[in-house]
KEDOTI-682107 format. One record per atom (N, C-alpha, C): residue in three letters; atom name; x, y, z. Coordinates in pm, 1 decimal. Atoms other than C-alpha are relative to their C-alpha. Layout:
PT, Ala, CA, X, Y, Z
...
END
This chain:
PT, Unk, N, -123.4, -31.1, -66.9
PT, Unk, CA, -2686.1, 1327.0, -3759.6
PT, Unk, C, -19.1, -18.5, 150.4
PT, Unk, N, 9.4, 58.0, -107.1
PT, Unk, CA, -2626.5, 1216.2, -3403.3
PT, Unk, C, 35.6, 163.1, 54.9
PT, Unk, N, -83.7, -96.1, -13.6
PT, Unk, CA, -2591.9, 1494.8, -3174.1
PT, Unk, C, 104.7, -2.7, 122.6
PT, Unk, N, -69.0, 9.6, -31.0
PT, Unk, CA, -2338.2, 1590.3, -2944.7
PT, Unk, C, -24.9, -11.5, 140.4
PT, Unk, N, 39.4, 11.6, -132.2
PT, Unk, CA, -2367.3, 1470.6, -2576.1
PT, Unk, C, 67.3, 62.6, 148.1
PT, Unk, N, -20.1, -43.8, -153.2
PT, Unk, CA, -2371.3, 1681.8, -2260.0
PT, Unk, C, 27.3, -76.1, 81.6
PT, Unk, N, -59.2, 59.0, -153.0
PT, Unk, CA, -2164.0, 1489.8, -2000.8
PT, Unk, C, -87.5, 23.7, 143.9
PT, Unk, N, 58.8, -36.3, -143.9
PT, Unk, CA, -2301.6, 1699.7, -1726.5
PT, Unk, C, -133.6, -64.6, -3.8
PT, Unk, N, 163.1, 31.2, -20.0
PT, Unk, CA, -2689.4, 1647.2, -1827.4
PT, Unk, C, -5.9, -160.6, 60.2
PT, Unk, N, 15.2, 100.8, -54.0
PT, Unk, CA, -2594.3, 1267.7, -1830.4
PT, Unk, C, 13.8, -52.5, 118.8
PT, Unk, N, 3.6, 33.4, -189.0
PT, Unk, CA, -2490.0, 1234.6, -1493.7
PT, Unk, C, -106.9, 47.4, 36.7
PT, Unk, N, 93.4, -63.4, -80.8
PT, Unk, CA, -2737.1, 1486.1, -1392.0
PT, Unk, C, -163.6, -120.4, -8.4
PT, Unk, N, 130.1, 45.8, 44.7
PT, Unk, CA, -3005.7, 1236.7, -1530.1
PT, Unk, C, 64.1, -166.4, 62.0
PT, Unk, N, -32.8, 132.2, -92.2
PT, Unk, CA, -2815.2, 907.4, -1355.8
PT, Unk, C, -37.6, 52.4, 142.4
PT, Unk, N, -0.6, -8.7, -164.3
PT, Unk, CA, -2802.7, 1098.2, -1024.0
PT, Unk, C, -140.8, 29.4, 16.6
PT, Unk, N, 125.2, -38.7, -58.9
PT, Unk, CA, -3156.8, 1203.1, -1036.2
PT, Unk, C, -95.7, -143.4, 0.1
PT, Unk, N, 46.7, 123.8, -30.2
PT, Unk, CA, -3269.7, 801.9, -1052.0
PT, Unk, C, -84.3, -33.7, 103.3
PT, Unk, N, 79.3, -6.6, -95.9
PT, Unk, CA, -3546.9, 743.5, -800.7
PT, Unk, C, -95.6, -180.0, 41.4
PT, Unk, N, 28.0, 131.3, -9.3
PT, Unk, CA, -3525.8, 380.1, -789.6
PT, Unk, C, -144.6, -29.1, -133.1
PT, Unk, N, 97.2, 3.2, 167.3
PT, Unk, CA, -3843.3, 246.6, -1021.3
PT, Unk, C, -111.7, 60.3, -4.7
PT, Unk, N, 139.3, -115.3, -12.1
PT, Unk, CA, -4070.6, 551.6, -964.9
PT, Unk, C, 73.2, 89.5, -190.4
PT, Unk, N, -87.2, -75.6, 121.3
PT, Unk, CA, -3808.4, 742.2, -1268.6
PT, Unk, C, 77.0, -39.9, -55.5
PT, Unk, N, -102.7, 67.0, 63.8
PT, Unk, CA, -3643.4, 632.2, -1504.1
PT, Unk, C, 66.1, 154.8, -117.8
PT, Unk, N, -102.6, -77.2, 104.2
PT, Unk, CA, -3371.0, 863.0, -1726.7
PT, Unk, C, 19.1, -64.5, -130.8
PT, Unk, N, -22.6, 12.3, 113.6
PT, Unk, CA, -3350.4, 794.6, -2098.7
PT, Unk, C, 112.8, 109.8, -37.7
PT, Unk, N, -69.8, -97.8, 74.5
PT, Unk, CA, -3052.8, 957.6, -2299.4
PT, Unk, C, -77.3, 8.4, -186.1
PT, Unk, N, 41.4, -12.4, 111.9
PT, Unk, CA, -3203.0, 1097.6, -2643.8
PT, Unk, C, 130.0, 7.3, -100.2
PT, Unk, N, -59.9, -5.0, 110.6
PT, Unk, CA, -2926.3, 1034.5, -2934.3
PT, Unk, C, 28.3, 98.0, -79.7
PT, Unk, N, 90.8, -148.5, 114.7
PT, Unk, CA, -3113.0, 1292.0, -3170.4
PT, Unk, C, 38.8, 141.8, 80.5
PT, Unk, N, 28.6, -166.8, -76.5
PT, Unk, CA, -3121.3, 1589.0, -2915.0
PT, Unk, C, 138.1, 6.4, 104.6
PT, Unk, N, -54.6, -45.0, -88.4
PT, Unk, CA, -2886.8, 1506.3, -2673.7
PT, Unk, C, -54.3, 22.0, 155.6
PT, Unk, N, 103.2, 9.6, -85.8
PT, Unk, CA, -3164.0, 1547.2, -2414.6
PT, Unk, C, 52.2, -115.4, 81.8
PT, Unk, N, 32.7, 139.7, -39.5
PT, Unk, CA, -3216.5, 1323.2, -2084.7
PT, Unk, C, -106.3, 20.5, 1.1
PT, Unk, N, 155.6, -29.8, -5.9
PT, Unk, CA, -3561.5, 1242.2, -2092.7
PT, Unk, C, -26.4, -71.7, 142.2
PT, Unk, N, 51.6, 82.5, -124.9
PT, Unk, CA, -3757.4, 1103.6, -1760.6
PT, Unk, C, -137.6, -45.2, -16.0
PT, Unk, N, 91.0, 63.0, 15.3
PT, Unk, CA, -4002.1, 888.7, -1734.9
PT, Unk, C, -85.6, -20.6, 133.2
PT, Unk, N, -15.9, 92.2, -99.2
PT, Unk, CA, -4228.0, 746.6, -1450.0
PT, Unk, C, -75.0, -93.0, -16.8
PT, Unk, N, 83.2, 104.4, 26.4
PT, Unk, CA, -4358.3, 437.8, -1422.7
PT, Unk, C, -145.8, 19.2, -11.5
PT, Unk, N, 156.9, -2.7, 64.4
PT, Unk, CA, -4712.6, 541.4, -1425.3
PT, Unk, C, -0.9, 43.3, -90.8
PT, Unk, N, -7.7, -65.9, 135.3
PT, Unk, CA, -4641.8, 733.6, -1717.4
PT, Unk, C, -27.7, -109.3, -81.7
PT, Unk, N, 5.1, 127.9, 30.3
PT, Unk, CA, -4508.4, 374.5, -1850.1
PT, Unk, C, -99.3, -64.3, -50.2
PT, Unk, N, 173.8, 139.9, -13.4
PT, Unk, CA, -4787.6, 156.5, -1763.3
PT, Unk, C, -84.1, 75.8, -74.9
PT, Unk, N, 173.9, -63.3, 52.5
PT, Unk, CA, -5093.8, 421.5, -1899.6
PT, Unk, C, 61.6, 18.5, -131.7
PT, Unk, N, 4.9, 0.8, 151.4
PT, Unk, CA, -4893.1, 393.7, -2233.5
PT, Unk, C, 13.9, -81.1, -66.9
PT, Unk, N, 13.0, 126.3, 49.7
PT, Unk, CA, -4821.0, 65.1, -2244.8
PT, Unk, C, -125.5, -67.0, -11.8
PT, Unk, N, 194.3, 20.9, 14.0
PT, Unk, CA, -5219.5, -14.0, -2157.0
PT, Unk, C, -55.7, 58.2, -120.5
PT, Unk, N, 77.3, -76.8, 110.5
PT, Unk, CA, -5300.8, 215.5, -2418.9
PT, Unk, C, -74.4, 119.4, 38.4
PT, Unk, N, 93.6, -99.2, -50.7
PT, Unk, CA, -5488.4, 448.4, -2216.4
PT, Unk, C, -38.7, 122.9, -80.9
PT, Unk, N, 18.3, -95.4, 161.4
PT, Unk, CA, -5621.1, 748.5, -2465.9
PT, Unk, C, 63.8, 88.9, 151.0
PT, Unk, N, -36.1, -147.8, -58.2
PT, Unk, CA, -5460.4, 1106.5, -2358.7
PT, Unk, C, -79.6, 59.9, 70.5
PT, Unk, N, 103.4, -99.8, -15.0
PT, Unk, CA, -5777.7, 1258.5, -2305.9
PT, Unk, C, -48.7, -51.9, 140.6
PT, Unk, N, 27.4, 30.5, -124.2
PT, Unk, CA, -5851.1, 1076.0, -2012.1
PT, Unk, C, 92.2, 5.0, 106.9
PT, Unk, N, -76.6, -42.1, -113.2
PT, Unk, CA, -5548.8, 1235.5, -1831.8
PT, Unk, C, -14.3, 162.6, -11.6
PT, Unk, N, -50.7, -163.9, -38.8
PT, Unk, CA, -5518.2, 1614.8, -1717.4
PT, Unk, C, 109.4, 80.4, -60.4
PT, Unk, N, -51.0, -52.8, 118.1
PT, Unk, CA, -5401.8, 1838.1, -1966.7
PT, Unk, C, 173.9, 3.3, 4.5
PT, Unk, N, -150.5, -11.4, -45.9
PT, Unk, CA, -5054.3, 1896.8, -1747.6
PT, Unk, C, 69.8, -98.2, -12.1
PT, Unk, N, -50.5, 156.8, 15.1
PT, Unk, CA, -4998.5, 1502.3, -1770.8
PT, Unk, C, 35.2, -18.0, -167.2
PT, Unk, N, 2.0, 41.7, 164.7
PT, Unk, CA, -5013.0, 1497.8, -2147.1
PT, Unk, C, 134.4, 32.7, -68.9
PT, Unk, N, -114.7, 10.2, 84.4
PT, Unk, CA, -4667.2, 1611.7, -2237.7
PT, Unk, C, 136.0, -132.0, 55.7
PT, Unk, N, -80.8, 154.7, -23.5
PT, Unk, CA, -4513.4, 1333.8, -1981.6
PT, Unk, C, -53.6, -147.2, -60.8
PT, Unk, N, 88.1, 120.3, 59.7
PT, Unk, CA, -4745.9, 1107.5, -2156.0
PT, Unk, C, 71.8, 15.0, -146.9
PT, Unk, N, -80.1, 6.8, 121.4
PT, Unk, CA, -4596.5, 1161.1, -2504.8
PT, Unk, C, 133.4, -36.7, -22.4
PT, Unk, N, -119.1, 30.0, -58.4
PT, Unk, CA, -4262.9, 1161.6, -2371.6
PT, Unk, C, 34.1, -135.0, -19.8
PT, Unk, N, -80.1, 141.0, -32.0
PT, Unk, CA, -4281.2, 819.7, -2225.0
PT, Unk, C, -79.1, -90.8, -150.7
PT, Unk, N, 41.7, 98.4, 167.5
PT, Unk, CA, -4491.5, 699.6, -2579.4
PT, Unk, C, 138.5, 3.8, -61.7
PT, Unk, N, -103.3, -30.2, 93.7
PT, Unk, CA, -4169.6, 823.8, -2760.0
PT, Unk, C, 114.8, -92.4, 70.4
PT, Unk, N, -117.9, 57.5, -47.1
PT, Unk, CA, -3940.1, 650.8, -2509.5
PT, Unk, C, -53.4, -172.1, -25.9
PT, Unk, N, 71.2, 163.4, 16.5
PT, Unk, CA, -4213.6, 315.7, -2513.9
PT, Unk, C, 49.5, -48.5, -146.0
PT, Unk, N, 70.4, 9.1, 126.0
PT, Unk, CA, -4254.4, 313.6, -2887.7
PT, Unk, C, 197.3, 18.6, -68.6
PT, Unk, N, -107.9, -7.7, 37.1
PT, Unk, CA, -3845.7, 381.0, -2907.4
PT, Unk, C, 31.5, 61.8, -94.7
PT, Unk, N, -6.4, -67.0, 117.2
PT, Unk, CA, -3903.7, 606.2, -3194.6
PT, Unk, C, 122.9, 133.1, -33.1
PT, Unk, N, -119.0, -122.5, 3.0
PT, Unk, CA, -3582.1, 879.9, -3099.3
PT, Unk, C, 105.7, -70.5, 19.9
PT, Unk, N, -156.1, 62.4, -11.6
PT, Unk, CA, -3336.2, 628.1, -3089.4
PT, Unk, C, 41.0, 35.2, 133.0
PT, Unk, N, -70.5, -18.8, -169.4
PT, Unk, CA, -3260.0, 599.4, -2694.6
PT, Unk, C, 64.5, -116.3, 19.5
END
């Protein structure tokens, strides 16, 4: 089931755009915006393993796998 989309969040996630340091994803599934940043990007497109980032990095690191890997329907 698709869910239902917050207007406000989406703007809130266009206006927070930071040229190509952030990028905003809308999630389908949740409704969510998600953010990304390009280094996020790149160390998941390389492949880089998790473990060789800082524990605090590891949930923007999944994030942008899920946004890479397109697996939530964005």
């Amino acid at each position: 089931m698709t869910a239902k989309a917050d207007i406000k969040r989406i703007a809130e996630g266009i206006d927070s755009q930071f040229g190509d340091e952030v990028t905003a994803f809308f999630d389908r599934e949740t409704g969510d915006v998600l953010f990304i940043t390009g280094e996020d990007r790149n160390a998941v497109e390389q492949g880089d393993p998790l473990d060789s980032y800082p524990e605090w990095q590891h949930e923007m690191l999944e994030t942008a796998k899920m946004i890479t890997n397109d697996t939530v329907g964005l």
